[in-house]
C-alpha positions as CSV (number, residue, x, y, z in Angstrom):
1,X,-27.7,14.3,21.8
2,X,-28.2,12.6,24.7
3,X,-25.6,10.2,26.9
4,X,-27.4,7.0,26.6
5,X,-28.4,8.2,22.5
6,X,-24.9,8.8,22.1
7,X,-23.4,5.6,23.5
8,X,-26.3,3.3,21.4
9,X,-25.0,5.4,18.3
10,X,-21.0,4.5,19.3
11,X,-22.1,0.8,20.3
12,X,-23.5,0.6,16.4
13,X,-21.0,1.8,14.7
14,X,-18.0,-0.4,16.7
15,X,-20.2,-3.2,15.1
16,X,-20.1,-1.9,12.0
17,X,-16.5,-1.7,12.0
18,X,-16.3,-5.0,13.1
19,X,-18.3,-6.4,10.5
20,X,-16.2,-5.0,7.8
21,X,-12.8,-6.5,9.6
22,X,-14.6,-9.9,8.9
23,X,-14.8,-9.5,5.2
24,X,-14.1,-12.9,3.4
25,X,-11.0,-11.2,1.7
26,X,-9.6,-10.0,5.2
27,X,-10.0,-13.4,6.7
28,X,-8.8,-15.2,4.0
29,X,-5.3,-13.1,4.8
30,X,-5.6,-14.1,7.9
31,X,-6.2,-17.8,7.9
32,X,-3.4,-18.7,4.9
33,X,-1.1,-20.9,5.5
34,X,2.2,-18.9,7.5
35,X,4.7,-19.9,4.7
36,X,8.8,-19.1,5.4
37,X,9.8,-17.0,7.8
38,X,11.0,-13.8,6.9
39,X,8.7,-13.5,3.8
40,X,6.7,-10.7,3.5
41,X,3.1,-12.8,2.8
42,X,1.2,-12.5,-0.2
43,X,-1.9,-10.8,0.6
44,X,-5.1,-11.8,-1.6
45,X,-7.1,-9.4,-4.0
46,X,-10.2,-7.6,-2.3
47,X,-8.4,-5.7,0.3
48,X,-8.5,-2.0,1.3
49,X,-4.8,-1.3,3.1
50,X,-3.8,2.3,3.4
51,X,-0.2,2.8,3.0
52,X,0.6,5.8,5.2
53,X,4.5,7.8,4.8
54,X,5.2,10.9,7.1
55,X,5.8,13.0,4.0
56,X,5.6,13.3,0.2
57,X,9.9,12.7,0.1
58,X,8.8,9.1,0.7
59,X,5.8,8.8,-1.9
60,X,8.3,6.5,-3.9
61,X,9.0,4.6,-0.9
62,X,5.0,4.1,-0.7
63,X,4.3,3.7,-4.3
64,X,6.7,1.2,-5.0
65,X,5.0,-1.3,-1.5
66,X,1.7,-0.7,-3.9
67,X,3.0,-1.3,-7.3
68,X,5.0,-4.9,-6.0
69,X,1.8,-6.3,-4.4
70,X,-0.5,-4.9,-7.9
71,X,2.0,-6.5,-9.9
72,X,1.6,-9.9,-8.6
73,X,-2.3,-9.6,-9.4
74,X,-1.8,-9.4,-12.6
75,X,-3.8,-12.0,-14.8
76,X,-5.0,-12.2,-18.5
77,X,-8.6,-11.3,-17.1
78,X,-7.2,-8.7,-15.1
79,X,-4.5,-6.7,-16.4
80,X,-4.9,-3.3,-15.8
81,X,-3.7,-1.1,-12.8
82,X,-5.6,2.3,-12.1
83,X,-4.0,5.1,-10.3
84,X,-5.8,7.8,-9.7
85,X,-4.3,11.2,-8.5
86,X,-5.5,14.9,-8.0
87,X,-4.5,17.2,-10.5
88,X,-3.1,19.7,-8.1
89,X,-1.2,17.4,-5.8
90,X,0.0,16.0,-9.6
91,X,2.3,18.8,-9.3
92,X,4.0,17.9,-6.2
93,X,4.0,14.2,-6.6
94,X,4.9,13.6,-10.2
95,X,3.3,10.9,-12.1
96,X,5.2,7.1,-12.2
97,X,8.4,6.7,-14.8
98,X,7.5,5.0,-18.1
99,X,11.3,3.7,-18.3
100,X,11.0,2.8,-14.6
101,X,8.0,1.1,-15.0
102,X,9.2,-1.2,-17.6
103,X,12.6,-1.8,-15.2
104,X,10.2,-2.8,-12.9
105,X,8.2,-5.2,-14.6
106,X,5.7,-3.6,-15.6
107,X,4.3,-2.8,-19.0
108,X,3.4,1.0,-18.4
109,X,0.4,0.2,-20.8
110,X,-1.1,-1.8,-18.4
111,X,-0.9,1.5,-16.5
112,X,-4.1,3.7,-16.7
113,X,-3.6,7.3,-15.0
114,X,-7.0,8.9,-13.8
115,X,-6.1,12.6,-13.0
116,X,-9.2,14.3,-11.5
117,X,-10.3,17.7,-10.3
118,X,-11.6,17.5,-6.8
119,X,-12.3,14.7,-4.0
120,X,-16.0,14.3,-5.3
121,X,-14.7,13.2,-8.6
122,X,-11.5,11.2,-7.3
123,X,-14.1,9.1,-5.2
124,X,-16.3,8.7,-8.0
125,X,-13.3,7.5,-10.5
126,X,-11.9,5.1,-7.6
127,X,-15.6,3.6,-6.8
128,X,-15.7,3.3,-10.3
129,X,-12.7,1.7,-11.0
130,X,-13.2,-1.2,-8.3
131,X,-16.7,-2.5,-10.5
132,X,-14.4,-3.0,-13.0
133,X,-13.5,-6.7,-13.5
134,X,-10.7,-6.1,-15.8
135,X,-8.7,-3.9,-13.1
136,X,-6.5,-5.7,-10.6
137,X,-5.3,-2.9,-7.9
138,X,-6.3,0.6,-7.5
139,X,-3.4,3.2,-6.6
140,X,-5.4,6.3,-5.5
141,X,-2.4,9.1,-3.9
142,X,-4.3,11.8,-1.8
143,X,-2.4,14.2,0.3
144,X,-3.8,15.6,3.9
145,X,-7.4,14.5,5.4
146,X,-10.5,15.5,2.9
147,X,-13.6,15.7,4.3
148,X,-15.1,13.9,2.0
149,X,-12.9,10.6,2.5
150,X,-14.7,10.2,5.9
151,X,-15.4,6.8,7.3
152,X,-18.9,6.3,5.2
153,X,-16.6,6.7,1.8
154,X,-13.9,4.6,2.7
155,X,-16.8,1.8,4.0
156,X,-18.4,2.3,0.4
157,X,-14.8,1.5,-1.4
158,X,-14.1,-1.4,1.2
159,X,-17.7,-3.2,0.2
160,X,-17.0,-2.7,-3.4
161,X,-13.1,-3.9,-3.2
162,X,-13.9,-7.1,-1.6
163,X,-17.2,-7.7,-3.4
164,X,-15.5,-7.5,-6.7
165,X,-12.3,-8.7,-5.1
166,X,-10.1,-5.0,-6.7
167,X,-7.5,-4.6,-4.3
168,X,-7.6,-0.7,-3.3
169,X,-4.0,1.0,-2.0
170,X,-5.0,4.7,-0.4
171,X,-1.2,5.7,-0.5
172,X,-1.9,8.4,2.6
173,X,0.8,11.4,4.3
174,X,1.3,12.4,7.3
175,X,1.0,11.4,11.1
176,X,-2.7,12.2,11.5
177,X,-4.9,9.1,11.2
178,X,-8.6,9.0,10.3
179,X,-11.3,6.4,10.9
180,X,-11.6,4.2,8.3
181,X,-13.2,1.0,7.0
182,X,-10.0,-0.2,5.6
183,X,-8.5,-3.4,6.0
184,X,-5.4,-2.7,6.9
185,X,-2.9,0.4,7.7
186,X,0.3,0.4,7.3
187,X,3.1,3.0,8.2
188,X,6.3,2.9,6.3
189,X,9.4,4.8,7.5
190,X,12.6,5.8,5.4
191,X,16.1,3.5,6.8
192,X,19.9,4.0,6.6
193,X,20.4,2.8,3.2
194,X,22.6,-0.7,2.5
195,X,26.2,-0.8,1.6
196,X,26.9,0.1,-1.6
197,X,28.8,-3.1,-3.6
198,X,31.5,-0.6,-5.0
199,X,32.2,2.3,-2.4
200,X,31.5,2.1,1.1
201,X,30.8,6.0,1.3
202,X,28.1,6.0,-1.1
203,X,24.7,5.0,-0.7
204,X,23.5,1.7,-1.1
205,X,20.1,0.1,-1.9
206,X,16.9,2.0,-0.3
207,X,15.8,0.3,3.2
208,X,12.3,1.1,5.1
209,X,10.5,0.3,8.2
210,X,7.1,-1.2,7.8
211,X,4.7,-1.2,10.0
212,X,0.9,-2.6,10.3
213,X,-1.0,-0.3,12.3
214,X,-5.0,-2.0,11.9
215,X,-5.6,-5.6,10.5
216,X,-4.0,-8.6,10.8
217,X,-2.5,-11.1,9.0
218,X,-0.3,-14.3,8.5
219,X,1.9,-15.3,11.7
220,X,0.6,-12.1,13.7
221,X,4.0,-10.0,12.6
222,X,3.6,-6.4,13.1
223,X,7.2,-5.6,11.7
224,X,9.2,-6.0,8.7
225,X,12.8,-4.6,7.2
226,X,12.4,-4.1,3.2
227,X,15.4,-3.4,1.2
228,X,15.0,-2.6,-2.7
229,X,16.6,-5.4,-5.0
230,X,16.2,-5.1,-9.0
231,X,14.4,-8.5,-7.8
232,X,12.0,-7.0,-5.6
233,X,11.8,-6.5,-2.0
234,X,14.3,-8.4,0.4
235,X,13.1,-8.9,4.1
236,X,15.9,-7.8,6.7
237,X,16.5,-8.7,10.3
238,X,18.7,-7.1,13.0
239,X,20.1,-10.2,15.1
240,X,20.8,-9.4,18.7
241,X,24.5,-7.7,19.2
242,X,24.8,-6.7,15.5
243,X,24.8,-2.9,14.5
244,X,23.1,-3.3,10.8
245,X,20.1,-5.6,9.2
246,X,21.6,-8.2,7.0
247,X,19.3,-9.4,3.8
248,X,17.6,-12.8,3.9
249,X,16.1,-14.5,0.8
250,X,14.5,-12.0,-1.2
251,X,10.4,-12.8,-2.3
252,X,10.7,-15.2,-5.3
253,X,9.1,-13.8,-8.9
254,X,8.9,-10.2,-7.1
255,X,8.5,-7.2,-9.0
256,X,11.6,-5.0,-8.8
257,X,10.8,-2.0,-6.6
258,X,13.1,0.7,-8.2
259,X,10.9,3.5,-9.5
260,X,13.1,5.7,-11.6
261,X,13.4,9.4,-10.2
262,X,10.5,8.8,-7.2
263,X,12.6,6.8,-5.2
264,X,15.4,8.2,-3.1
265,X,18.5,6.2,-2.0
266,X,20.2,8.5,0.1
267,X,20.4,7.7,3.2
């Protein structure tokens, strides 16, 4: 291919890109209104965010970001939640706790599990899925970079997600990052753990680090400290001169994030 071919081709596809970072779902995140400080924002239905963890310890860590925000899309139009998994990489990652579920407010029958065979039918089931006008969020788990989730499938999901306004999570591992049509990316990294109310040598609540790698939204933050509270998530931050995060007001009517056995407090 030739230089000047080449570059046209590039110029094209930046605009593409672009195009898709303009969706009405993805500016409507943007523009809301900046709300209390400290709050992790609510995002709006229709968006594509890839929830990225450096390894499958932390798939709690990532499903339980996923379930809080599903949870709070929840209507009497939309009440179910798909997640959609490989059967192989089933083995490895487990499926969600049915007690768990329910001690995290949500009614594991409200749950549907989509177990598939390979990336051509996991794609299918998760296009699928986001036509659906009775589904509220998409949890689809996939391990390593597939071939086949290149950046013309993940642009196919994003037009379908924010067309039919299904909010899509593409819980990701690892450090490698692939060009995608998503709306946003987000990187969330295991913390100490909080004090434990009852003995200061054990454990305490599970802490992480999240990130927003691609996107924007409300107020421009790029950081946030979550703890896990049988509430939901609280947002912590480290004033200057002070050696650990201390809680602020935790998200009112959040979902608890405690998922059973898939979500490690240790520190």
């Amino acid at each position: 291919m030739q230089a000047p071919e080449r570059q046209q081709r590039l110029a094209a596809l930046r605009d593409t890109i672009a195009d898709i970072e303009r969706k009405p779902a993805l500016a409507e995140a943007v523009n809301r209104p900046r709300g209390e400080p400290g709050i992790f924002p609510a995002l709006p239905a229709g968006l594509v965010q890839e929830v990225y963890v450096d390894g499958a310890r932390d798939s709690g860590a990532s499903l339980a970001f996923a379930l809080t925000q599903a949870k709070s899309l929840l209507t009497a139009r939309r009440s179910t939640i798909y997640y959609v998994q490989l059967a192989d990489e089933g083995k490895h990652f487990g499926l969600p706790y049915g007690p768990g579920l329910h001690w995290f407010g949500i009614d594991p029958a409200k749950l549907v599990i989509v177990r598939v065979a390979d990336m051509t039918e996991f794609l299918w089931a998760t296009e699928e899925a986001t036509a659906c006008r009775a589904v509220a969020a998409i949890i689809a788990e996939v391990k390593g970079n597939p071939k086949l989730l290149n950046f013309t499938a993940s642009r196919r999901l994003s037009l379908r997600a924010s067309a039919n306004r299904v909010s899509l999570f593409m819980l990701r591992y690892g450090q490698r990052r692939e060009s995608s049509a998503g709306h946003l990316r987000w990187r969330l990294m295991p913390h100490r753990s909080g004090r434990h109310a009852f003995d200061d040598r054990a454990p305490g609540a599970a802490r992480w680090h999240l990130r927003l790698e691609k996107g924007r939204i409300a107020g421009n933050q790029l950081d946030w400290m979550l703890e896990a509270r049988k509430n939901g998530f609280a947002i912590f931050s480290k004033p200057v001169g002070l050696g650990r995060y201390q809680a602020e007001t935790p998200l009112p009517g959040a979902a608890p994030a405690l998922l059973g056995h898939r979500l490690s407090q240790a520190s």
